[in-house]
C-alpha positions as CSV (number, residue, x, y, z in Angstrom):
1,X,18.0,-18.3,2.7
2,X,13.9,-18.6,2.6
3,X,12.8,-14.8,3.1
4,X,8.6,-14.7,3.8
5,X,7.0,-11.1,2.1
6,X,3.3,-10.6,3.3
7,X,1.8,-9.6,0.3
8,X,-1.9,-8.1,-0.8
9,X,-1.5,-9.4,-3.6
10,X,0.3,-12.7,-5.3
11,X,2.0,-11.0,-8.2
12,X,4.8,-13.0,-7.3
13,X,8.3,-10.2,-7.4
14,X,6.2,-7.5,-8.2
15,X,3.8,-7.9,-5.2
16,X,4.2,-5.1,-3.0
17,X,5.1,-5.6,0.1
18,X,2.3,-5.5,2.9
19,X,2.2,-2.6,5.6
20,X,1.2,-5.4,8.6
21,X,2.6,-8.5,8.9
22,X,-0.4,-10.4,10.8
23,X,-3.3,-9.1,9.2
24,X,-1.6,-9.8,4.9
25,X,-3.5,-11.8,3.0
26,X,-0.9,-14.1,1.6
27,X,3.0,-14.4,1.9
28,X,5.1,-14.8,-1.1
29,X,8.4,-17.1,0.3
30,X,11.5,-16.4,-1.5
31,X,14.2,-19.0,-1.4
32,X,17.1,-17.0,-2.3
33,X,19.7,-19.9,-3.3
34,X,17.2,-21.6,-5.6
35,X,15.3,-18.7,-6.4
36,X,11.6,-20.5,-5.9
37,X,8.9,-18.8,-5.0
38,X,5.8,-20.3,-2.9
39,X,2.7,-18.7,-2.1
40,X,0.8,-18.8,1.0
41,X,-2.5,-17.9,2.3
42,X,-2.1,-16.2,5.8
43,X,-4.3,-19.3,7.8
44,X,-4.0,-16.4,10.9
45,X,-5.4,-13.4,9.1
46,X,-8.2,-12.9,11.3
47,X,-7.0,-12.8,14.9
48,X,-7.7,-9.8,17.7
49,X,-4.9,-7.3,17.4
50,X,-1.8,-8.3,19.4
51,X,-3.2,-12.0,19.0
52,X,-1.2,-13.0,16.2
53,X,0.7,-16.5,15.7
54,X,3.1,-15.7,13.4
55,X,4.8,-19.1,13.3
56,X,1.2,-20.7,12.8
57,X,0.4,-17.9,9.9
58,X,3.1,-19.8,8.2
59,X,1.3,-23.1,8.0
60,X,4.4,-24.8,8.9
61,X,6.6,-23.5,6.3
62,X,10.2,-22.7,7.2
63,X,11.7,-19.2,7.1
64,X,15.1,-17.6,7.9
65,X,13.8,-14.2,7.8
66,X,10.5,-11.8,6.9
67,X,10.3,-8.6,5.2
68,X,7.6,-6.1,6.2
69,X,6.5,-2.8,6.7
70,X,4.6,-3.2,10.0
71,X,4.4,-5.9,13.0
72,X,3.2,-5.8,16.5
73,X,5.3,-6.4,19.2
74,X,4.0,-10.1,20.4
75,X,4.6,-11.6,16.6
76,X,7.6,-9.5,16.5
77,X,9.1,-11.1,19.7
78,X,7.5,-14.6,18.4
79,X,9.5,-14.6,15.0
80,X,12.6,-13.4,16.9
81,X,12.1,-16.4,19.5
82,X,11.8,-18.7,16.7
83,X,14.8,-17.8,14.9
84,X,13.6,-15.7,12.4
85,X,15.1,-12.3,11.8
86,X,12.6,-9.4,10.9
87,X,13.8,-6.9,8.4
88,X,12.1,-3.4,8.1
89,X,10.9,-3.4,4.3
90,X,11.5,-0.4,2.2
91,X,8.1,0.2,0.8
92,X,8.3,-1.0,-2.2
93,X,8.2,-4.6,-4.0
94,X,9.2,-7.8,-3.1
95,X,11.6,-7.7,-6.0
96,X,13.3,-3.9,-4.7
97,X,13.0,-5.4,-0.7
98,X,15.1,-8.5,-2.3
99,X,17.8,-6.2,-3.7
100,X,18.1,-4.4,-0.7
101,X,18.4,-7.2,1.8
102,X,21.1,-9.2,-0.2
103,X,23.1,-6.1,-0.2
104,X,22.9,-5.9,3.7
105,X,20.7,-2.5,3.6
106,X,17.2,-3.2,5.3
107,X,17.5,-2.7,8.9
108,X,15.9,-5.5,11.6
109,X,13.2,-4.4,13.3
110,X,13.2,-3.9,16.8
111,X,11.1,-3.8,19.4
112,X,10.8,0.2,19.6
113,X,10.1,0.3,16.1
114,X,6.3,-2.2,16.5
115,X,2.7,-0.9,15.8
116,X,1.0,0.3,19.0
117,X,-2.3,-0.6,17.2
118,X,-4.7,1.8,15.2
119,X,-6.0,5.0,15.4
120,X,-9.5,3.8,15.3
121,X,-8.3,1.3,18.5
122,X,-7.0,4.0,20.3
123,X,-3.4,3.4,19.6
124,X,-0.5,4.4,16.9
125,X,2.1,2.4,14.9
126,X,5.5,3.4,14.6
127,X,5.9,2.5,11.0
């Protein structure tokens, strides 16, 4: 399975994982079978919020499932449409979020659970 991690940071299992899946700098993709790691700048970083093109953020690269701590509801519903499953991450690294979701313990996001936007935009996330 190829699991994306938006990421600050590219400290490759060690990176922790990003709070927002749209506005991360990079993603860290995990292929969990071969154990590869690629690194990707996010090409849709700067977008207005709710604008986000999660599947172009990915530059074309392939993924079964993304581990974050925050997404909005349109690249929530975009990944889902796509076939990729959304996993709430734990806070913590990619490494810990890795451990967790191989042992079936992150939950999947849903739409309930999205980021309203931002306090300064007049809104709220749920995360």
């Amino acid at each position: 399975m190829k699991v994306c991690f938006p990421v600050r940071d590219t400290s490759e299992l060690d990176s922790p994982v990003y709070g927002h899946f749209g506005s991360a700098p990079a993603f860290v993709l995990v292929d969990t079978e071969t154990e590869a790691l690629t690194v990707l700048p996010n090409v849709d970083q700067h977008h207005a919020h709710g604008m986000c093109n999660p599947v172009a953020a990915l530059a074309g690269q392939t993924v079964d499932a993304v581990v974050v701590g925050g997404i909005g509801g349109g690249a929530l519903m975009k990944l889902n449409m796509a076939g990729i499953t959304v996993y709430k991450s734990t806070g913590g690294t990619i490494a810990e979020n890795l451990a967790f979701l191989t042992a079936g313990r992150l939950p999947q996001f849903q739409p309930g659970q999205v980021c309203g936007g931002h306090t300064g935009e007049g809104g709220i996330c749920a995360h």
